[in-house]
mmCIF entry with sequence, helices, sheets and N, C-alpha, C, O atoms, coordinates in Angstrom:
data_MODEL
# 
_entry.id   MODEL 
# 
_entity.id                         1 
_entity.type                       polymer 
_entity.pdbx_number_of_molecules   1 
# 
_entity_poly.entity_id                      1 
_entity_poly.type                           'polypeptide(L)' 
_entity_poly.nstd_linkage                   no 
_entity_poly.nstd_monomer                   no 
_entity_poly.pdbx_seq_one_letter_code       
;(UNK)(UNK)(UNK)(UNK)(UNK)(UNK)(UNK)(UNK)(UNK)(UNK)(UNK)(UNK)(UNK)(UNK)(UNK)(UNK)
(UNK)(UNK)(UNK)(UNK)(UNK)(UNK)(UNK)(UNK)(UNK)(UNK)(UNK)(UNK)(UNK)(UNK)(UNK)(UNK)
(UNK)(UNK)(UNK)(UNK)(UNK)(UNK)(UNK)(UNK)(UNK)(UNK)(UNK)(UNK)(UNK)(UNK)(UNK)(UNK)
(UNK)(UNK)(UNK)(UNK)(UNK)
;
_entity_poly.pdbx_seq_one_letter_code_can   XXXXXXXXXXXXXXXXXXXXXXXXXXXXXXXXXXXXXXXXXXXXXXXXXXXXX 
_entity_poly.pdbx_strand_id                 A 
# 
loop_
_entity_poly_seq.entity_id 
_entity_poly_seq.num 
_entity_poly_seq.mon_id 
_entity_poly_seq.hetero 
1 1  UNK n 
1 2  UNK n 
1 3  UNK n 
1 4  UNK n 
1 5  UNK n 
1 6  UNK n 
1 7  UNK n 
1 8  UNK n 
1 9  UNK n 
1 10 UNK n 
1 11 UNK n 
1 12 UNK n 
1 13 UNK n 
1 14 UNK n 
1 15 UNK n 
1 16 UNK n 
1 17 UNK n 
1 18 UNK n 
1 19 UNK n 
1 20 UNK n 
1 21 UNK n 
1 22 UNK n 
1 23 UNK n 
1 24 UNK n 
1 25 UNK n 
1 26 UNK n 
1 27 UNK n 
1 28 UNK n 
1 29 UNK n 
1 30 UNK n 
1 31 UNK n 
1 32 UNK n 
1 33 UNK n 
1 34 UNK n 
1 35 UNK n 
1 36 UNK n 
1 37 UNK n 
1 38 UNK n 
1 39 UNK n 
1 40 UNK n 
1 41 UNK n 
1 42 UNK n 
1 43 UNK n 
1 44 UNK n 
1 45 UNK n 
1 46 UNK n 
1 47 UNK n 
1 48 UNK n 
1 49 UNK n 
1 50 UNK n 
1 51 UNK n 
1 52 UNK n 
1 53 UNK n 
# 
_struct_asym.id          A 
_struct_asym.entity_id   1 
# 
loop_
_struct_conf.conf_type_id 
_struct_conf.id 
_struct_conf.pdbx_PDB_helix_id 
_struct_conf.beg_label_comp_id 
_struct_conf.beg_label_asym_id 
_struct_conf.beg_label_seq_id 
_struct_conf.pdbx_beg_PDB_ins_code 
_struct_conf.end_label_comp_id 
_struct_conf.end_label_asym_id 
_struct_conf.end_label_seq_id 
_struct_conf.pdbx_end_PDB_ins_code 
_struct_conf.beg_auth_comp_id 
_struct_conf.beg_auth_asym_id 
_struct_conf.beg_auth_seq_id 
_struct_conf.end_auth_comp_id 
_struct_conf.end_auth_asym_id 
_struct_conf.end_auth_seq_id 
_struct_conf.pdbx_PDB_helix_class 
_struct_conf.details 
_struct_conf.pdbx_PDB_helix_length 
HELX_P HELX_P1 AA1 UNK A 2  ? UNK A 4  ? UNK A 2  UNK A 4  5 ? 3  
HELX_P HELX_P2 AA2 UNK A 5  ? UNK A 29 ? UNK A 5  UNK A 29 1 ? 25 
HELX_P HELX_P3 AA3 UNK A 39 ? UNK A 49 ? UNK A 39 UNK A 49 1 ? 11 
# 
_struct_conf_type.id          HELX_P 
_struct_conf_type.criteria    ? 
_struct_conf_type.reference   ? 
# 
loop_
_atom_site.group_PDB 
_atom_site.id 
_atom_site.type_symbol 
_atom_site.label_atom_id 
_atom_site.label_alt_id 
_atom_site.label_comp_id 
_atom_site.label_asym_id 
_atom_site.label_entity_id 
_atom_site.label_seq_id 
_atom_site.pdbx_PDB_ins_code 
_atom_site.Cartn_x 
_atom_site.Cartn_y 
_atom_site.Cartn_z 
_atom_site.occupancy 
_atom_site.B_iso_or_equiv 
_atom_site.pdbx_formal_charge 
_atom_site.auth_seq_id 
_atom_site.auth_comp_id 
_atom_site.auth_asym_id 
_atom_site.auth_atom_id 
_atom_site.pdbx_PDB_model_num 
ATOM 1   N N  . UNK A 1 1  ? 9.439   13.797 34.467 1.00 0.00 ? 1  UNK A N  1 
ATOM 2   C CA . UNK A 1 1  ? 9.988   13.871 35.802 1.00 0.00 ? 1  UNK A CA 1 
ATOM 3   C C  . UNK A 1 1  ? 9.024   14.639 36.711 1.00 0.00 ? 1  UNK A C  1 
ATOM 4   O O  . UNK A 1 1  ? 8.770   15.843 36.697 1.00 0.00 ? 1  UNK A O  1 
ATOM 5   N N  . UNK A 1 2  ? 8.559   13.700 37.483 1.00 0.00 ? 2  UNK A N  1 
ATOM 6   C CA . UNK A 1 2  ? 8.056   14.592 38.509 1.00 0.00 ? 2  UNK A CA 1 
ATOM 7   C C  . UNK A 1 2  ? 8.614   15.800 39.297 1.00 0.00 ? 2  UNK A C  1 
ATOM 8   O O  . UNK A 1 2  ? 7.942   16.832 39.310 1.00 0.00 ? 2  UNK A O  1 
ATOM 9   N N  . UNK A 1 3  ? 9.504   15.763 39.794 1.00 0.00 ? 3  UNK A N  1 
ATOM 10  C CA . UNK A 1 3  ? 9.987   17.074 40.259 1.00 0.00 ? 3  UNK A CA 1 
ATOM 11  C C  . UNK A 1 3  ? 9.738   18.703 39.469 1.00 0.00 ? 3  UNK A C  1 
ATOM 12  O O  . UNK A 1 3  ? 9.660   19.765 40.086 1.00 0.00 ? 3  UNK A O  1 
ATOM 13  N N  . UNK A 1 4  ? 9.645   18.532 37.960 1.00 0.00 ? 4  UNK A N  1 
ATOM 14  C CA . UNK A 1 4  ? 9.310   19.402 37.178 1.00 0.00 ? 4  UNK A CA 1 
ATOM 15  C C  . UNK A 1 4  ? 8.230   19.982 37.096 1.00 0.00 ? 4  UNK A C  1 
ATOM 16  O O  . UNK A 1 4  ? 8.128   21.077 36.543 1.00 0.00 ? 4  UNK A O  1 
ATOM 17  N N  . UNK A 1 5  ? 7.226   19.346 37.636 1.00 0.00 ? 5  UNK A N  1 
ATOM 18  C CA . UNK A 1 5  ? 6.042   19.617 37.771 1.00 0.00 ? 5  UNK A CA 1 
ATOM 19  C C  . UNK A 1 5  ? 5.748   21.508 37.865 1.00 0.00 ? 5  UNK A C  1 
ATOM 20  O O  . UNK A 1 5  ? 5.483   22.368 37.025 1.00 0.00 ? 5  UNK A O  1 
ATOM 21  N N  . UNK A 1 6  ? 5.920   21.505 39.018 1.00 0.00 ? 6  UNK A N  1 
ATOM 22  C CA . UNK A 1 6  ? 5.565   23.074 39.930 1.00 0.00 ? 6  UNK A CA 1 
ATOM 23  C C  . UNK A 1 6  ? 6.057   23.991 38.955 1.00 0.00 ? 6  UNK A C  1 
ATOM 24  O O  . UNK A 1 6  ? 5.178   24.761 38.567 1.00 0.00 ? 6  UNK A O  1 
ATOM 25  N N  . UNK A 1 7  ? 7.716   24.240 38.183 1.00 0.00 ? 7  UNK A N  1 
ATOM 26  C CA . UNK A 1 7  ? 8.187   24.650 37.177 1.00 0.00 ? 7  UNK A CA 1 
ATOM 27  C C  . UNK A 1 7  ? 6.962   24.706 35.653 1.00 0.00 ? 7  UNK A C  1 
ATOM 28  O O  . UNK A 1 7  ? 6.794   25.732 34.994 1.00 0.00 ? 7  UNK A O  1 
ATOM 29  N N  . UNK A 1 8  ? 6.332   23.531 35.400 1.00 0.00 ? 8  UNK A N  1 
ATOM 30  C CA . UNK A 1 8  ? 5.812   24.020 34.436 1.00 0.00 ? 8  UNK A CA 1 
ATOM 31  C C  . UNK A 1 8  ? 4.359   24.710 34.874 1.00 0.00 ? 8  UNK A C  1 
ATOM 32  O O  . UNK A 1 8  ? 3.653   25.422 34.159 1.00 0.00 ? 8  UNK A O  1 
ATOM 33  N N  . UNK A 1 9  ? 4.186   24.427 35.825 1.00 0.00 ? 9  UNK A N  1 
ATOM 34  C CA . UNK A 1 9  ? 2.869   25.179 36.230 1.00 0.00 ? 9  UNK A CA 1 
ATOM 35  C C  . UNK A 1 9  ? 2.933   26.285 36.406 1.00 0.00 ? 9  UNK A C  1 
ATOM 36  O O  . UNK A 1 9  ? 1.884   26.884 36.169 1.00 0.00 ? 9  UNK A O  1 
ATOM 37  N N  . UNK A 1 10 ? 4.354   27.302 36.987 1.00 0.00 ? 10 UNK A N  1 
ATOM 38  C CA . UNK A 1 10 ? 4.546   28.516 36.966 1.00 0.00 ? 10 UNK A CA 1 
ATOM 39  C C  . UNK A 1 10 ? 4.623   29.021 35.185 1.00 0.00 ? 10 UNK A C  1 
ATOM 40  O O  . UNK A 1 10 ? 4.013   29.906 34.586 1.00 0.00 ? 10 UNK A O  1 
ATOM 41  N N  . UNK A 1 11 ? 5.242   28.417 34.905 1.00 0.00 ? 11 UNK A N  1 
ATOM 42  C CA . UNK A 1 11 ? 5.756   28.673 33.302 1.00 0.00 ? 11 UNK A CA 1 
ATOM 43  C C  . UNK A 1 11 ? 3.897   29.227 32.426 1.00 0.00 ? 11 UNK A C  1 
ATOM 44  O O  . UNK A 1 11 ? 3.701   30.287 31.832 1.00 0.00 ? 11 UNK A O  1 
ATOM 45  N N  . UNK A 1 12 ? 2.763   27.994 32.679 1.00 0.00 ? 12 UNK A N  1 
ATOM 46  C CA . UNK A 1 12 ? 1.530   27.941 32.254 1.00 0.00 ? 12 UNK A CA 1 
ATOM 47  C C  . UNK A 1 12 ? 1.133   29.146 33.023 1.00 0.00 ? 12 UNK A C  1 
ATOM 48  O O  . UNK A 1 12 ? 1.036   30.040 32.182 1.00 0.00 ? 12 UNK A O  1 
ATOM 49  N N  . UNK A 1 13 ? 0.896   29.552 34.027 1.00 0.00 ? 13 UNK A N  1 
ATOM 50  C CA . UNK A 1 13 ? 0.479   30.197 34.608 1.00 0.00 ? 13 UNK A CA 1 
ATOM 51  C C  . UNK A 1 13 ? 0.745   32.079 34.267 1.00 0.00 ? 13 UNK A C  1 
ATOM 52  O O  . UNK A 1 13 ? 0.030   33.077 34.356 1.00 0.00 ? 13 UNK A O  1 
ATOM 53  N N  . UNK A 1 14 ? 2.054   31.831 33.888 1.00 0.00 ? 14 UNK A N  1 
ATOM 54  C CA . UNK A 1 14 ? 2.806   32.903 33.451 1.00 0.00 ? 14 UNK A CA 1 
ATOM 55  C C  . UNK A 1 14 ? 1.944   33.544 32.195 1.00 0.00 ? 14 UNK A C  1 
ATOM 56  O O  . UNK A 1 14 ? 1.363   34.625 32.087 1.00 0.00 ? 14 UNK A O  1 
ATOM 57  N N  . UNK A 1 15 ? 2.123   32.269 31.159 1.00 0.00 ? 15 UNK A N  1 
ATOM 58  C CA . UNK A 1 15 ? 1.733   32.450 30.170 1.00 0.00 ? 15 UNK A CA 1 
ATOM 59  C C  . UNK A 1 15 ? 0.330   32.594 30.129 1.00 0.00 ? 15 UNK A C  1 
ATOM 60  O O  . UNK A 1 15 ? -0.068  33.265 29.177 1.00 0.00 ? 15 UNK A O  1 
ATOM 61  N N  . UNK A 1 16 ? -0.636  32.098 30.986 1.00 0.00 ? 16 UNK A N  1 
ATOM 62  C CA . UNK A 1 16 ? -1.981  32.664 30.996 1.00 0.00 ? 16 UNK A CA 1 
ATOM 63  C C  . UNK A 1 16 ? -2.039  34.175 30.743 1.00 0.00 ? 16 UNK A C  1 
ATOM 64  O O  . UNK A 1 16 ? -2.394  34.884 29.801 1.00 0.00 ? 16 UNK A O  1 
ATOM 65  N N  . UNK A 1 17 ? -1.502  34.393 32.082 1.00 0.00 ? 17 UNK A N  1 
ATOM 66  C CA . UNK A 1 17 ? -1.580  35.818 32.777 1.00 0.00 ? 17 UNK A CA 1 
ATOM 67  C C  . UNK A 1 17 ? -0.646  36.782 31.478 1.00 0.00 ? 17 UNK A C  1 
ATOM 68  O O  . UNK A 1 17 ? -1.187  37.729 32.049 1.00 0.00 ? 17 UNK A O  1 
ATOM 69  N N  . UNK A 1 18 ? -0.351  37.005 31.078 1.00 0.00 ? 18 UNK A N  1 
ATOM 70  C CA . UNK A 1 18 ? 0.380   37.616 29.842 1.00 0.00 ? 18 UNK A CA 1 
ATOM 71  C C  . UNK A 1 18 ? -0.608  37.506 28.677 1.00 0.00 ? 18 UNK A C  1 
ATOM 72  O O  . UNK A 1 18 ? -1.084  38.578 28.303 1.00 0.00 ? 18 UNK A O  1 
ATOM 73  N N  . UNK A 1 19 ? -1.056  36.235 27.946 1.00 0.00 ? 19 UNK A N  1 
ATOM 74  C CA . UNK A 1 19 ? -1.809  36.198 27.116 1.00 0.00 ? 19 UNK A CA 1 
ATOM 75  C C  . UNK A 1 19 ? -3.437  37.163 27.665 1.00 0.00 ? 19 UNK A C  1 
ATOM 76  O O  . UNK A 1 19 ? -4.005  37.921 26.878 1.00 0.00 ? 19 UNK A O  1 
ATOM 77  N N  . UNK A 1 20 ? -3.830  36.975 28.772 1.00 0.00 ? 20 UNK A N  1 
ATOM 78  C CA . UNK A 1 20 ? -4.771  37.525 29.324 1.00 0.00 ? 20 UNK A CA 1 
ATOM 79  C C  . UNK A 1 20 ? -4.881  39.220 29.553 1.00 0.00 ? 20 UNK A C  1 
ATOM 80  O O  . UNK A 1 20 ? -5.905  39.903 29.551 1.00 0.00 ? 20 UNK A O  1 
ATOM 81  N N  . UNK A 1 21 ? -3.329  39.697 29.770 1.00 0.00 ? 21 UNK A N  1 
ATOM 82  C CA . UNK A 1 21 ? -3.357  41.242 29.718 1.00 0.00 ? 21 UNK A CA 1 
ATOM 83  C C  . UNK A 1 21 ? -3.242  41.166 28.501 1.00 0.00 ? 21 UNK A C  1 
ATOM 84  O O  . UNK A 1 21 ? -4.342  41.614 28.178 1.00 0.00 ? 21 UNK A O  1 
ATOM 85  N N  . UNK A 1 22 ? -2.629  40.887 27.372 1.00 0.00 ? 22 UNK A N  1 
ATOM 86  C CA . UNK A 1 22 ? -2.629  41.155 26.145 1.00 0.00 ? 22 UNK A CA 1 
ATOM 87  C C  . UNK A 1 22 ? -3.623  41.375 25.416 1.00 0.00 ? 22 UNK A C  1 
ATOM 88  O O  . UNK A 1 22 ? -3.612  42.335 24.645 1.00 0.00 ? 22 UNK A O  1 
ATOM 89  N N  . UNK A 1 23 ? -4.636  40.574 25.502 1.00 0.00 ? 23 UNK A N  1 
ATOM 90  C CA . UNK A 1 23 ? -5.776  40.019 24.893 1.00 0.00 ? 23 UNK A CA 1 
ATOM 91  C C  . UNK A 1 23 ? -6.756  41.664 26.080 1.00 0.00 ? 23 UNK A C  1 
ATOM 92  O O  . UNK A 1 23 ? -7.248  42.595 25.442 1.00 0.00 ? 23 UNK A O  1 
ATOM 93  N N  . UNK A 1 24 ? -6.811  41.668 27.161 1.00 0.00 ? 24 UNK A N  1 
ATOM 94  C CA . UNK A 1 24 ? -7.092  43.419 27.381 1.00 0.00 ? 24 UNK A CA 1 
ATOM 95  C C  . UNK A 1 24 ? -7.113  44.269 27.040 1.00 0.00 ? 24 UNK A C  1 
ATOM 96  O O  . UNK A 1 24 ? -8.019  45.102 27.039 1.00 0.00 ? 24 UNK A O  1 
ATOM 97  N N  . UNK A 1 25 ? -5.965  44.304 26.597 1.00 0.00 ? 25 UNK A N  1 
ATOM 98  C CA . UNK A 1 25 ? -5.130  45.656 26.050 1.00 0.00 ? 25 UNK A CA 1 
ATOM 99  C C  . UNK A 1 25 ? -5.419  46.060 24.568 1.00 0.00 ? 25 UNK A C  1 
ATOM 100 O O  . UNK A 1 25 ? -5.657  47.170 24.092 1.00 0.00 ? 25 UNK A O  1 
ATOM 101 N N  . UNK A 1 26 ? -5.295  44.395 23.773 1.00 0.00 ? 26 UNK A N  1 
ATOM 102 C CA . UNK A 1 26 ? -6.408  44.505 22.685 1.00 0.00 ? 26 UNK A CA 1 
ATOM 103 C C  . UNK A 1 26 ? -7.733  45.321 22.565 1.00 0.00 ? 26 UNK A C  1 
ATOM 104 O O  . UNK A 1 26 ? -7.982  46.422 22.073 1.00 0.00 ? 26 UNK A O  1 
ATOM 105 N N  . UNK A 1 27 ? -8.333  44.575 23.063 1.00 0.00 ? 27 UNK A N  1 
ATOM 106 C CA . UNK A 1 27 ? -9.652  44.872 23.533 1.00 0.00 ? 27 UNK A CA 1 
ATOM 107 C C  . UNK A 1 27 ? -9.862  46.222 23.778 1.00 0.00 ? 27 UNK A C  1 
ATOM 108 O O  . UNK A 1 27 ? -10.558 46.926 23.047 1.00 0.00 ? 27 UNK A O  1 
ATOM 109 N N  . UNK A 1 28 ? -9.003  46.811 25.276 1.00 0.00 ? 28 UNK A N  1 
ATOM 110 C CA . UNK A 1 28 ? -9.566  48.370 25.522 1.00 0.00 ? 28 UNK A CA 1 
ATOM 111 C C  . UNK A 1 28 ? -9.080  49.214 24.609 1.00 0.00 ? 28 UNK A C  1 
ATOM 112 O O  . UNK A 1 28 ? -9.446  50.381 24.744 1.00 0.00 ? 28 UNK A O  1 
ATOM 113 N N  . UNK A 1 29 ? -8.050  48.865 23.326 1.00 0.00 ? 29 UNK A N  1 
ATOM 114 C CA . UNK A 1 29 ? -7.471  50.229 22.483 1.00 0.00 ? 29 UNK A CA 1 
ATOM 115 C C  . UNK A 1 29 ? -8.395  49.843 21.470 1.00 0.00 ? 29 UNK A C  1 
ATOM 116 O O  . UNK A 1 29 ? -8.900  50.876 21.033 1.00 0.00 ? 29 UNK A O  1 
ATOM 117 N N  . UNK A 1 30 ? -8.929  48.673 20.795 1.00 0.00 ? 30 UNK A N  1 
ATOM 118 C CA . UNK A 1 30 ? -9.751  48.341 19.551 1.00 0.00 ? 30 UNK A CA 1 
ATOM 119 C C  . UNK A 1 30 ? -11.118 49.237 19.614 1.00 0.00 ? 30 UNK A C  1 
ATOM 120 O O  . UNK A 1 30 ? -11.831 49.381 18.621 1.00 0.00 ? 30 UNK A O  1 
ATOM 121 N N  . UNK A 1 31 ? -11.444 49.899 21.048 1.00 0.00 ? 31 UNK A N  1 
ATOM 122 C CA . UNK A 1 31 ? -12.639 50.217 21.338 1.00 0.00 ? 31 UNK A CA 1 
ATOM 123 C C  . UNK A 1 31 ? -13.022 51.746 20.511 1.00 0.00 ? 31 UNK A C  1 
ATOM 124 O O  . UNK A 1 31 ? -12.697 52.847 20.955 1.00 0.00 ? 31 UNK A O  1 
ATOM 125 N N  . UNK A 1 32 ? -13.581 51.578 19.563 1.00 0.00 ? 32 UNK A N  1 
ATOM 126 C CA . UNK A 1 32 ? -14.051 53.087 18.972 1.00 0.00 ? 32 UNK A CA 1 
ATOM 127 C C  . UNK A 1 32 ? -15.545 53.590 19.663 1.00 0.00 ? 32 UNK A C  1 
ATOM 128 O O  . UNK A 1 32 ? -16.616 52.991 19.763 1.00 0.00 ? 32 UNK A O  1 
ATOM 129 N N  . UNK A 1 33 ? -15.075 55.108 20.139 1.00 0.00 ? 33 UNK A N  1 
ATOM 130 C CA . UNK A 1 33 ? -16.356 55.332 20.722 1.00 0.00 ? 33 UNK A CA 1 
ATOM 131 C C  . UNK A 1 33 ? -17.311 56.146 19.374 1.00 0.00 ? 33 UNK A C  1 
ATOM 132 O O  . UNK A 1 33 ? -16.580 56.535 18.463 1.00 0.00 ? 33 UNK A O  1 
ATOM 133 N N  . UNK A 1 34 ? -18.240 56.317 19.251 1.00 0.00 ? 34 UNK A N  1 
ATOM 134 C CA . UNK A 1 34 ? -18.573 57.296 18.442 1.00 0.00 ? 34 UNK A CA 1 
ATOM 135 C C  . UNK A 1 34 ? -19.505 58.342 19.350 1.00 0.00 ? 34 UNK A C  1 
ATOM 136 O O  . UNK A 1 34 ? -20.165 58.043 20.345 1.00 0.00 ? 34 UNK A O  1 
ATOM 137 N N  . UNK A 1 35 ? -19.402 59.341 18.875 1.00 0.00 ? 35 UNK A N  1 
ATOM 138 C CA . UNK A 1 35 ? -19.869 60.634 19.698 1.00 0.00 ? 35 UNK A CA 1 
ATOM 139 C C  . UNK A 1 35 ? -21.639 60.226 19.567 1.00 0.00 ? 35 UNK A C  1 
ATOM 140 O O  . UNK A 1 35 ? -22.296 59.427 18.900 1.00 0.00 ? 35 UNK A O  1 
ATOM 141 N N  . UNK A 1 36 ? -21.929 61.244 20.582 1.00 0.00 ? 36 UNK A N  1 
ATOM 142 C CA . UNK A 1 36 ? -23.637 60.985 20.512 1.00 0.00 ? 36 UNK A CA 1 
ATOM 143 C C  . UNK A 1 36 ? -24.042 61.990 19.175 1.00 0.00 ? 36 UNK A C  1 
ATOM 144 O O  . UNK A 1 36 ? -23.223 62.003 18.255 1.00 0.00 ? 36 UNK A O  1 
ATOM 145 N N  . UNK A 1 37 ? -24.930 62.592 19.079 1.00 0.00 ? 37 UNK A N  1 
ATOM 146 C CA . UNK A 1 37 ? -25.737 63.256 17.820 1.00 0.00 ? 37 UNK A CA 1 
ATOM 147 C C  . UNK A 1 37 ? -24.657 64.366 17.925 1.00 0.00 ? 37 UNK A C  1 
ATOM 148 O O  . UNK A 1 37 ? -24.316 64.366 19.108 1.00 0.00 ? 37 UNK A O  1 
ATOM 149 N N  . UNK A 1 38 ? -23.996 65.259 17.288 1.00 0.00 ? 38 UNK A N  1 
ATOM 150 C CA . UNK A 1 38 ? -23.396 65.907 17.298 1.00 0.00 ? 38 UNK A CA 1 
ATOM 151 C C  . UNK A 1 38 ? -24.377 67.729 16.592 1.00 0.00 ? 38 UNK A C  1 
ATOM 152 O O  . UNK A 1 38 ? -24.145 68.930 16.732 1.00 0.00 ? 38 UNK A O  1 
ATOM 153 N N  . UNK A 1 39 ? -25.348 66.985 15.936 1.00 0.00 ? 39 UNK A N  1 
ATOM 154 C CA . UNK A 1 39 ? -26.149 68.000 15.581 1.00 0.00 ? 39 UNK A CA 1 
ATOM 155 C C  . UNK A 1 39 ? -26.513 68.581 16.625 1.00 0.00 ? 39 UNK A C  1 
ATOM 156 O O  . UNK A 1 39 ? -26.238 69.780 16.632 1.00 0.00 ? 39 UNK A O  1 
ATOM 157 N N  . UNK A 1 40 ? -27.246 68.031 17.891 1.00 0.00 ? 40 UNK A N  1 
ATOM 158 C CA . UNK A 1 40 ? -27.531 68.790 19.081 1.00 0.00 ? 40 UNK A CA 1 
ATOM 159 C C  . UNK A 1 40 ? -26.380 69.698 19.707 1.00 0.00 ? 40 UNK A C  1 
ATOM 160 O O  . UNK A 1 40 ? -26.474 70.907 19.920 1.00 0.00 ? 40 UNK A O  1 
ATOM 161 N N  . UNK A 1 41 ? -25.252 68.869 19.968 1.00 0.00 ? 41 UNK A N  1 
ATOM 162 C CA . UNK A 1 41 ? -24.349 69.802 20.680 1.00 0.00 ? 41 UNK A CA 1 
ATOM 163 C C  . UNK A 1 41 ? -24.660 71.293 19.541 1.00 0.00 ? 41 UNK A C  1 
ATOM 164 O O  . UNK A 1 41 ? -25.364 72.270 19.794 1.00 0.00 ? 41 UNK A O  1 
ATOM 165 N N  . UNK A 1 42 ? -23.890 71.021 18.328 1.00 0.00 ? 42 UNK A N  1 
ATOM 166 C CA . UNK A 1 42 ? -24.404 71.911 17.703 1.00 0.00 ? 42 UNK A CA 1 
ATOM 167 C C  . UNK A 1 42 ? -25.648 73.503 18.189 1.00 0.00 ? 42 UNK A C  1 
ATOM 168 O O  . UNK A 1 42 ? -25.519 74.670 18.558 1.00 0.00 ? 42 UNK A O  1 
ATOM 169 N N  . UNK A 1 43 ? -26.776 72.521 17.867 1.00 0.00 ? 43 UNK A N  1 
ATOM 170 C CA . UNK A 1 43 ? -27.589 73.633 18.036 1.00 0.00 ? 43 UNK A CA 1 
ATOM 171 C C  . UNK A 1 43 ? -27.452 74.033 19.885 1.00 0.00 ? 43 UNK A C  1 
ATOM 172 O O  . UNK A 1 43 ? -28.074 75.052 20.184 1.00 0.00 ? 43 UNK A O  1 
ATOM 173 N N  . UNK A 1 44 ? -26.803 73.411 20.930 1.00 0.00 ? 44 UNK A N  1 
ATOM 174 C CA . UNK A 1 44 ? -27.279 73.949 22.323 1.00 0.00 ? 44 UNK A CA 1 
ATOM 175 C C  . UNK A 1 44 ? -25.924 75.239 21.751 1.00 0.00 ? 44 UNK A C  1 
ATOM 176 O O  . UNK A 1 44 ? -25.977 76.456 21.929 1.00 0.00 ? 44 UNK A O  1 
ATOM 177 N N  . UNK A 1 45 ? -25.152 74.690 21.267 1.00 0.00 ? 45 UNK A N  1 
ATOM 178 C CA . UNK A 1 45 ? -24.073 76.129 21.569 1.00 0.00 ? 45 UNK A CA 1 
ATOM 179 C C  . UNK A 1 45 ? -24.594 76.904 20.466 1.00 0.00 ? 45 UNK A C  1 
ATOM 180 O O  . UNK A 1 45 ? -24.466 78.028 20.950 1.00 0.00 ? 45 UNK A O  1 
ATOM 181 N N  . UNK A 1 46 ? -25.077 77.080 19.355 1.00 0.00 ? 46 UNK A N  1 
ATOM 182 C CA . UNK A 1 46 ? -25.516 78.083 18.767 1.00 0.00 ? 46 UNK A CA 1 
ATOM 183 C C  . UNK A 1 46 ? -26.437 78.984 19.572 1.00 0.00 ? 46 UNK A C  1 
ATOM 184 O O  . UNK A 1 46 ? -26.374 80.211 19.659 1.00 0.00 ? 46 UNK A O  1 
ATOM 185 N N  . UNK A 1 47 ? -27.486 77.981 20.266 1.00 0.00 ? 47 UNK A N  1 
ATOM 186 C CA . UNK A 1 47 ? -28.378 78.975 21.445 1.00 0.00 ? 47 UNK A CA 1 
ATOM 187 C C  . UNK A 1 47 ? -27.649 79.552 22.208 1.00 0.00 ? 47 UNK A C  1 
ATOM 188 O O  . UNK A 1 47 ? -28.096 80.643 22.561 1.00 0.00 ? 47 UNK A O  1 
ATOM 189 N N  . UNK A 1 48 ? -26.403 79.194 22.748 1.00 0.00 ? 48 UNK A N  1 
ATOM 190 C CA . UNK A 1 48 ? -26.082 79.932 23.998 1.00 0.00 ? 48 UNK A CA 1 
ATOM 191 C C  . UNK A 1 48 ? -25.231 81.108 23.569 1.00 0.00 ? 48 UNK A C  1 
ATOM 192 O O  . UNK A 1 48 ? -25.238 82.114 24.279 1.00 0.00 ? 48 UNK A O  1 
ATOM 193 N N  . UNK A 1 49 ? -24.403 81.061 22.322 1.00 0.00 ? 49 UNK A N  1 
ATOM 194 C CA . UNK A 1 49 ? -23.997 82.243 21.596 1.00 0.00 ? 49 UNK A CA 1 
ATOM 195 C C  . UNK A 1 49 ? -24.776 83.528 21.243 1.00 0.00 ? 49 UNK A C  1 
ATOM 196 O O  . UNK A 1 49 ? -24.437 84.696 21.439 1.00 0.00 ? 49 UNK A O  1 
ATOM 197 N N  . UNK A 1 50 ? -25.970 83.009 20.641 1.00 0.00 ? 50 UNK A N  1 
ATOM 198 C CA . UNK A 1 50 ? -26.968 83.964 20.800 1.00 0.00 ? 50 UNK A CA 1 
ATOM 199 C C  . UNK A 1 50 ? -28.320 84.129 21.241 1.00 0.00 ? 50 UNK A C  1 
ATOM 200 O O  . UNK A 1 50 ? -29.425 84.272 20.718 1.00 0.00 ? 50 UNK A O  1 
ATOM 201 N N  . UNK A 1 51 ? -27.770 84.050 22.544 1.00 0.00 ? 51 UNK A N  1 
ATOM 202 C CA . UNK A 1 51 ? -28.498 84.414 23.613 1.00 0.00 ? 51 UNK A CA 1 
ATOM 203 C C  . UNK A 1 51 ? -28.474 86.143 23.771 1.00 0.00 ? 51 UNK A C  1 
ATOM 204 O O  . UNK A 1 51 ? -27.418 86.642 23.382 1.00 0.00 ? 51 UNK A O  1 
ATOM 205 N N  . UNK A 1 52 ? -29.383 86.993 24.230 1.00 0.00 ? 52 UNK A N  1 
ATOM 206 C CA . UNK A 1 52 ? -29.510 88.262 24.372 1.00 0.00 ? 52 UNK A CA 1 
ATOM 207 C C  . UNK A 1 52 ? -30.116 88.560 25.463 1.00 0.00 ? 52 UNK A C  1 
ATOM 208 O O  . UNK A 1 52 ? -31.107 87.846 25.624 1.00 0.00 ? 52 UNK A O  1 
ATOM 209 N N  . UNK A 1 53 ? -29.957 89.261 26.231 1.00 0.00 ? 53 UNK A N  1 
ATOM 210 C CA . UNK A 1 53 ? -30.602 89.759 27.528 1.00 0.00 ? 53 UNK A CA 1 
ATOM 211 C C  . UNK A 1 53 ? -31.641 90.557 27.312 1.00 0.00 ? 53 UNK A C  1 
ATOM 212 O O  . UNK A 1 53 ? -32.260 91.034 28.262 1.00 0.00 ? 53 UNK A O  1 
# 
């Protein structure tokens, strides 16, 4: 039936837009960062602890 038309195009459209934040949301929580060298941080704060005037 033609008249149905516009109805399923909202319906598709819907469902894009849903599958599309989903598939985001995936994406930005799956994201593991890993820290940079951690040995450096390390040694800058050991220097600044003992530091002496």
């Amino acid at each position: 039936m033609p008249q149905m038309a516009p109805m399923n195009w909202v319906s598709l459209s819907i469902m894009f837009l849903l599958l599309f934040y989903l598939y985001m949301v995936i994406c930005f929580f799956s994201l593991k960062v890993k820290p940079l060298n951690s040995n450096i941080n390390l040694k800058n704060k050991k220097m600044t602890l003992n530091w002496k005037w």
